[in-house]
C-alpha positions, 0 to 999 in steps of 0.5 A: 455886386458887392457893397461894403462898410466898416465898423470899428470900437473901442472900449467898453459898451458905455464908455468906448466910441467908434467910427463906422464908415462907407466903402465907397468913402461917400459917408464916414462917422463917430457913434457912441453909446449915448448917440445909439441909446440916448441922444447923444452926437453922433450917428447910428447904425438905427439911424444908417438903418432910416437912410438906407431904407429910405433911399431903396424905398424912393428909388423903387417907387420913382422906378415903378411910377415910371414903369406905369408912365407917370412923369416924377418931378420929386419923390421924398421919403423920411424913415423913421426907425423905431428903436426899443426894447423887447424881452430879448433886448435892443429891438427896432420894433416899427419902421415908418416910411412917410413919403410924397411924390409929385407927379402930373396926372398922377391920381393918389388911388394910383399911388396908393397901390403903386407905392404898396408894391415899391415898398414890398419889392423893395430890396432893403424892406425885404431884408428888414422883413424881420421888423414886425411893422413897417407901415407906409403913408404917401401923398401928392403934393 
């Protein structure tokens, strides 16, 4: 399989914007310098960066809980991408993956390692393995 995006500028760094959009037409959007670097409107690829970690991230771990036959009723995950600078320049130097899972039965010393897995066998935390800190907290709710 073969996913795809596009991404276009125009303009210069701090002046120009662009559009970044989906393949599927599920998601298309305006970014700018002021959206990437500042807090300006807008998305990011940073930001584009949190979903899809975070949407890999809870598919696997819904995934794997059931492999282990426990029963999800909810699974949510929030990504927080950590965006700096480095003596090389723009850097995302830390993810935080913070998640919560209700399942019935399910213990929190289960979902601790079963979680640990999801998050190393998943496909997005693979190809970010360049990130030098992704760190995981789950509960039960």
């Amino acid at each position: 399989m073969i996913r795809t995006a596009d991404a276009e500028w125009k303009g210069t760094l701090k002046e120009g914007s662009g559009i970044m959009k989906l393949g599927s037409g599920a998601y298309e959007g305006q970014y700018s310098f002021k959206s990437r670097f500042e807090n300006g409107s807008g998305t990011n690829p940073e930001e584009l960066i949190a979903a899809a970690h975070a949407g890999c991230f809870t598919m696997a771990l819904s995934n794997a809980l059931a492999t282990a036959g426990h029963t999800v009723e909810r699974a949510h995950t929030t990504a927080k991408v950590d965006f700096g600078r480095d003596d090389k320049g723009p850097v995302i130097q830390k993810i935080e993956l913070v998640g919560e899972v209700k399942a019935p039965g399910l213990t929190d010393a289960a979902l601790q390692e079963i979680a640990k897995k999801a998050k190393e066998g998943c496909p997005v935390s693979r190809a970010l393995a360049a990130v030098p800190s992704i760190t995981l907290s789950i509960k039960l709710v």
